[in-house]
C-alpha positions in Angstrom: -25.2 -6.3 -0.3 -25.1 -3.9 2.3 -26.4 -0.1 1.6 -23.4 2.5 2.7 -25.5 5.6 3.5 -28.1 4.5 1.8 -30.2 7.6 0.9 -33.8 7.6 0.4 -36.1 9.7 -1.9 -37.9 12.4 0.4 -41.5 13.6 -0.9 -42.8 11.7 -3.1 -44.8 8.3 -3.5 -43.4 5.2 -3.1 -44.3 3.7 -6.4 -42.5 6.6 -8.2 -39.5 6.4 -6.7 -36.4 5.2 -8.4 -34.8 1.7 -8.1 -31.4 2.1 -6.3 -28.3 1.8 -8.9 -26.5 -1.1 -7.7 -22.6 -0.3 -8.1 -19.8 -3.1 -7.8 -16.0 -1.7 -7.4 -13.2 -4.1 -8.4 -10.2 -3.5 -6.9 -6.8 -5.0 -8.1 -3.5 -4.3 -7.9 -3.9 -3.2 -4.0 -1.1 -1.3 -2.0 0.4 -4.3 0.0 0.5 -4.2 3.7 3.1 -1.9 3.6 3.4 1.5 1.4 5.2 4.2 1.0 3.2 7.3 -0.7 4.9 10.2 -0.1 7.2 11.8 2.2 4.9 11.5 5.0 6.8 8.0 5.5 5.5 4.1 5.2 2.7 3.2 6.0 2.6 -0.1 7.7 -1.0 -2.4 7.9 -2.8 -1.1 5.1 -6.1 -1.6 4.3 -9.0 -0.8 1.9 -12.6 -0.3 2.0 -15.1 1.8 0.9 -16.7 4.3 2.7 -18.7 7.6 3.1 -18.1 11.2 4.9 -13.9 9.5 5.6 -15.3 6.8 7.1 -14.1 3.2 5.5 -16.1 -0.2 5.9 -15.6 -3.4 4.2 -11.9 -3.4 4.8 -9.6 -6.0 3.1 -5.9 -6.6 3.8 -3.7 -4.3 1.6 -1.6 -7.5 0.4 -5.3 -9.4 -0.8 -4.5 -10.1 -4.4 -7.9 -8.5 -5.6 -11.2 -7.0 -3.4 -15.1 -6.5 -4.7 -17.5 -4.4 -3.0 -21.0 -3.8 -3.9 -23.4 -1.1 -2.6 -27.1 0.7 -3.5 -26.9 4.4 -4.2 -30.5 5.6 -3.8 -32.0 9.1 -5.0 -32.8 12.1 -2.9 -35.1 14.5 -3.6 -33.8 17.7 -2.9 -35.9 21.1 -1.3 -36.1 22.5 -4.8 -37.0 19.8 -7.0 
């Protein structure tokens, strides 16, 4: 399991920080390699991933007949509590 942006807690001791939330996204029913979404034309070698800030990792062939990715999402502490 890979962390995507993993974000850490800022401030405060170790042993009260959270536990990351890990979260598992099942994809079915994918695009294909090809797809047409909207008038902007076909789109030819698809593929899907999950990413942060635009930027997709984990990709998996549009035409796969499912995908599963699994990530940590970590708490911050923010400036003002």
């Amino acid at each position: 399991m890979k962390p995507l942006g993993a974000l850490l807690a800022v401030g405060i001791p170790s042993s009260s920080r959270m536990p990351p939330v890990i979260v598992q996204v099942n994809g079915r029913h994918l695009p294909g390699l090809r797809c047409n979404p909207g008038p902007d034309g076909t789109h030819d070698n698809v593929h899907v991933g999950i990413g942060s800030k635009w930027i997709a990792t984990e990709l998996v062939r549009g035409g796969a007949p499912a995908a599963t990715w699994r990530f940590d999402v970590r708490h911050i502490v923010l400036s003002d509590g």
